[in-house]
C-alpha positions as CSV (number, residue, x, y, z in Angstrom):
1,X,8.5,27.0,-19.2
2,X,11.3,26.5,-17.0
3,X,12.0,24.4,-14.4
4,X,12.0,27.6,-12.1
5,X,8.6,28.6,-13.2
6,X,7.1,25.0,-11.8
7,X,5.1,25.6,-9.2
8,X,1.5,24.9,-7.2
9,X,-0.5,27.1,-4.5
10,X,-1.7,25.0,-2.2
11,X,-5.6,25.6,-1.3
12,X,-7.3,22.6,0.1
13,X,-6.9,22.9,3.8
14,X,-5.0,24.4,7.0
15,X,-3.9,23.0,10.3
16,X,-3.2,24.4,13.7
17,X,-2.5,23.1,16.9
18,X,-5.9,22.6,18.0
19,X,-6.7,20.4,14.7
20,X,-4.2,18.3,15.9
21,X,-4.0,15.0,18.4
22,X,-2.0,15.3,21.6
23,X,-0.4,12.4,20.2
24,X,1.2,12.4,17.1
25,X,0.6,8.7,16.6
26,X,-3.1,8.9,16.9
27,X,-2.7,11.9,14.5
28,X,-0.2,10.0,12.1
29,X,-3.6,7.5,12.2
30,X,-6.0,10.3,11.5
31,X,-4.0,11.5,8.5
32,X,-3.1,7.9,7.2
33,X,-7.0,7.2,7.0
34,X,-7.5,10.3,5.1
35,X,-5.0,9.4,2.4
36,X,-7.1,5.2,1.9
37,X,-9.7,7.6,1.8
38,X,-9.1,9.8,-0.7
39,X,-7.3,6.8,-2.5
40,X,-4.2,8.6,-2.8
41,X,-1.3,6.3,-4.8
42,X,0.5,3.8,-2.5
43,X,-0.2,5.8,0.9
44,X,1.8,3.3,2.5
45,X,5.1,4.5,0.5
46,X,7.4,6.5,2.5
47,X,11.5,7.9,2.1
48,X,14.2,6.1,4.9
49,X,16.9,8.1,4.9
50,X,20.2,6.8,6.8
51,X,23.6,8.1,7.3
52,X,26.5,6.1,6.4
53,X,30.3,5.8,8.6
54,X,31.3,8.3,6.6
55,X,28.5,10.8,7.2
56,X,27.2,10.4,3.9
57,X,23.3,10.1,3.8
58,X,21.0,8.1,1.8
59,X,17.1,7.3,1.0
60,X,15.1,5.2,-1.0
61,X,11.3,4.4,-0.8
62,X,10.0,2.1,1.0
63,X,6.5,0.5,2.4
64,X,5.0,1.0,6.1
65,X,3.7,-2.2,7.0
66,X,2.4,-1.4,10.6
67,X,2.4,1.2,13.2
68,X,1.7,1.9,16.9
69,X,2.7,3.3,20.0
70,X,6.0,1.1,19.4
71,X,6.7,3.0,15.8
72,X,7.1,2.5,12.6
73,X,7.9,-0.3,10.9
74,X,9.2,-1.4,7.5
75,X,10.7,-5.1,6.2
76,X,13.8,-5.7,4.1
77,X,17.5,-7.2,3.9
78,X,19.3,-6.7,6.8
79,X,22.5,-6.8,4.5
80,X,21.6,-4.2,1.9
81,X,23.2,-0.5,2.2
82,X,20.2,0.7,4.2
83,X,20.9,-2.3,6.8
84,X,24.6,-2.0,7.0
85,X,24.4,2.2,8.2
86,X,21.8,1.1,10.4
87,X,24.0,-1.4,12.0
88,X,26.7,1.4,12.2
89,X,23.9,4.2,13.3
90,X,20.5,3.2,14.4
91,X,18.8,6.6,13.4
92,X,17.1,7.2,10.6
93,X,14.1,9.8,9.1
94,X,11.1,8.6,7.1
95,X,9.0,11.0,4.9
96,X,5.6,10.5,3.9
97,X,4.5,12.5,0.9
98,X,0.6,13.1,0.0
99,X,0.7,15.4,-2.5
100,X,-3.2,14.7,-3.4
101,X,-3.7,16.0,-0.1
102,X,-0.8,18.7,0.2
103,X,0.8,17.1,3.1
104,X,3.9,15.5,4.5
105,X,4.5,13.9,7.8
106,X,8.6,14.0,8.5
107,X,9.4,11.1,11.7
108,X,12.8,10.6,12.9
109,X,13.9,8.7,15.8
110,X,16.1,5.8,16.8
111,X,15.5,2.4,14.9
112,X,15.7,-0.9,16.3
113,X,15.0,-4.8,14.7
114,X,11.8,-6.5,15.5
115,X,12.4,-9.6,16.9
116,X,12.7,-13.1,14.7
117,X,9.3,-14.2,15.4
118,X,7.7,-11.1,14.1
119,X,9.4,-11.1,10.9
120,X,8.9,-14.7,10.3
121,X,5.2,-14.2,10.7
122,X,5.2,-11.4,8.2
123,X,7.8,-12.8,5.6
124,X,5.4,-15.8,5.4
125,X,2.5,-14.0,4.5
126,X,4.1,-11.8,1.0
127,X,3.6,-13.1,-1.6
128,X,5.4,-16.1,-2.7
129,X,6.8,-14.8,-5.9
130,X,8.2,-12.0,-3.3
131,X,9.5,-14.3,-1.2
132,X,11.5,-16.0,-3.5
133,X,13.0,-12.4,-4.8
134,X,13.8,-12.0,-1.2
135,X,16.0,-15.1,-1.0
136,X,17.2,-15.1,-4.7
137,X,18.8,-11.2,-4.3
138,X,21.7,-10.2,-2.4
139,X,20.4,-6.6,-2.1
140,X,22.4,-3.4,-2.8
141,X,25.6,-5.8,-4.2
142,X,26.6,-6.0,-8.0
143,X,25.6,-8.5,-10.4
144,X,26.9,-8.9,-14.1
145,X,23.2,-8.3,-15.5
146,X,19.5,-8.8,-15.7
147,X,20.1,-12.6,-16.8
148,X,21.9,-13.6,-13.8
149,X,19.7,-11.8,-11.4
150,X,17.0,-14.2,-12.8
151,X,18.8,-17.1,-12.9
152,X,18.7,-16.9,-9.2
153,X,15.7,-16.4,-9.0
154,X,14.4,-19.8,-11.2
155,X,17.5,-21.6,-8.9
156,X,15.0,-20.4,-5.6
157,X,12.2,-21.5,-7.1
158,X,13.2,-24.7,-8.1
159,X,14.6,-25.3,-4.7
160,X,12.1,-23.8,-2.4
161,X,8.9,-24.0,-4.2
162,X,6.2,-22.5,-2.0
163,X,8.5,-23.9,0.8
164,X,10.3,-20.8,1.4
165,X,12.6,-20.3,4.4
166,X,12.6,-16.5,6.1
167,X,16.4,-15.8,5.5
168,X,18.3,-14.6,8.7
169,X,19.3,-11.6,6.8
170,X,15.8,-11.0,6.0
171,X,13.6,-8.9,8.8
172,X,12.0,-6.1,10.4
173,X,13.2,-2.1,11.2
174,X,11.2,-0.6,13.7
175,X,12.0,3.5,14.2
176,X,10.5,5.1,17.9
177,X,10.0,8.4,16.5
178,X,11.2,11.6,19.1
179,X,10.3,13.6,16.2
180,X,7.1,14.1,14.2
181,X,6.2,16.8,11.9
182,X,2.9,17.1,10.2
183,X,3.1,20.0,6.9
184,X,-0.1,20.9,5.3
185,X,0.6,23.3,2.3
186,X,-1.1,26.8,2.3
187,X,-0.8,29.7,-0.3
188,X,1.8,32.2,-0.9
189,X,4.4,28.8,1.2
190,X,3.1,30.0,4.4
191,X,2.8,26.6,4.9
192,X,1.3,25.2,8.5
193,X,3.7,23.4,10.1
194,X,3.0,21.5,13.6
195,X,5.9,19.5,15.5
196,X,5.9,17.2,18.1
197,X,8.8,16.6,20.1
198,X,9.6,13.8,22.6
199,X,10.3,15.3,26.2
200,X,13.1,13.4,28.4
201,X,9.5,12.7,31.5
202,X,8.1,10.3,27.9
203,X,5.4,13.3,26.9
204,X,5.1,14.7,23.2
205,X,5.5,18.7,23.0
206,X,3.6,19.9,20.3
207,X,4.4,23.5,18.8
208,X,4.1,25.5,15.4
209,X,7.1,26.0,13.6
210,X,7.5,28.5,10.5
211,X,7.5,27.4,7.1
C-alpha cells in the first residue's frame, strides 16, 4: 500500500450549530470531558504553533494545564525558541487532536504571560524530578551531548535538592482565543465544521464553514 492509499471514513458522530454551546469555552469544556471520558491518550496534549521575525512558523506539542473564560494556558521556558517569537509576536494557534473521537478543536488568538505568582504556584507543584529538568536545561540551545545535558542535571540536584527555585525564565503563556474551531469528521470529508469568531462589542459569532 501506498502512503496515498492511507485513509479512514469517519462514522462516529456529526455536529451542527445547534449541538454546539454559544460559547465556545463552555463547548471546548464539553468536548474536553468527552475525551477523560473516553480515555483518549494524553487529552491534555495540544500543537503551539508561533511565527518567527522572519515569518517562519513553528509547532511542537505541548500540555494544557488550565482553561477559562481567560484562555488557554500552557507552562515552559520563556527563553526557548517558542518564547523568543512570542516575545517578537504574541499570537499563536494551538491544535487539539482526538482522533479516538474524530475531532479537532483549532484556537488562535493573542497570547500573553501569567503573572509571577501564578507560575510560581504551579512550577512548585510538578514534580520534583521535573523541576530540576526545568532549571538544569537551557531549552531550544545546543549542547555537546546526552552526558552533558545530565551532568546538569545531577549539578541541580545536588544543589537544589527538593529546594528548587521557580527560574525567572521559567512561567506561564496564556492565549485569549478570537478564534475557535470545533471539526468532527464525517464520511466521504464532508466534514462538519463549526467556527466561532470574536466580534469587536466582546460576543462569539458562531457559523458553519465547509470542509
Amino acid at each position: 500500500m501506498s502512503i496515498a492509499d492511507i485513509r479512514t471514513d469517519y462514522t462516529q458522530a456529526d455536529l451542527s450549530e445547534t449541538d454546539t454551546d454559544a460559547d465556545p469555552i463552555v463547548q471546548f469544556s464539553k468536548w474536553f470531558a468527552e475525551a477523560l471520558r473516553a480515555e483518549v491518550p494524553e487529552p491534555n496534549a495540544m500543537g503551539v504553533s508561533t511565527v518567527g521575525e522572519n515569518g517562519r512558523p513553528s509547532s511542537r506539542i505541548l500540555l494544557i494545564k488550565d482553561f477559562d473564560e481567560r484562555g488557554f494556558t500552557w507552562f515552559t521556558n520563556y527563553e526557548s525558541r517558542k518564547g523568543i517569537e512570542l516575545d517578537k509576536n504574541p499570537q499563536a494557534a494551538l491544535l487539539f487532536h482526538w482522533i479516538a473521537l474524530e475531532r479537532e478543536v483549532r484556537i488562535e488568538g493573542r497570547v500573553e504571560k501569567v503573572s509571577a505568582q501564578e507560575s510560581e504556584q504551579y512550577f512548585q507543584s510538578r514534580p520534583i524530578k521535573s523541576r530540576l529538568s526545568a532549571i538544569a536545561s537551557a531549552q531550544s540551545t545546543l549542547i555537546a551531548d546526552r552526558a552533558t545535558l545530565e551532568a546538569q542535571y545531577t549539578n541541580a540536584e545536588a544543589q537544589y535538592g527538593d529546594k528548587t527555585p521557580r527560574p525567572e525564565h521559567w512561567g506561564g503563556y496564556r492565549l485569549k482565543p478570537d478564534y475557535v474551531e470545533f471539526w468532527q469528521g464525517r464520511r466521504s470529508r464532508l466534514h462538519d465544521r463549526i467556527v466561532y469568531t470574536l466580534e469587536k462589542d466582546g460576543q462569539w459569532k458562531r457559523q458553519r464553514l465547509q470542509p
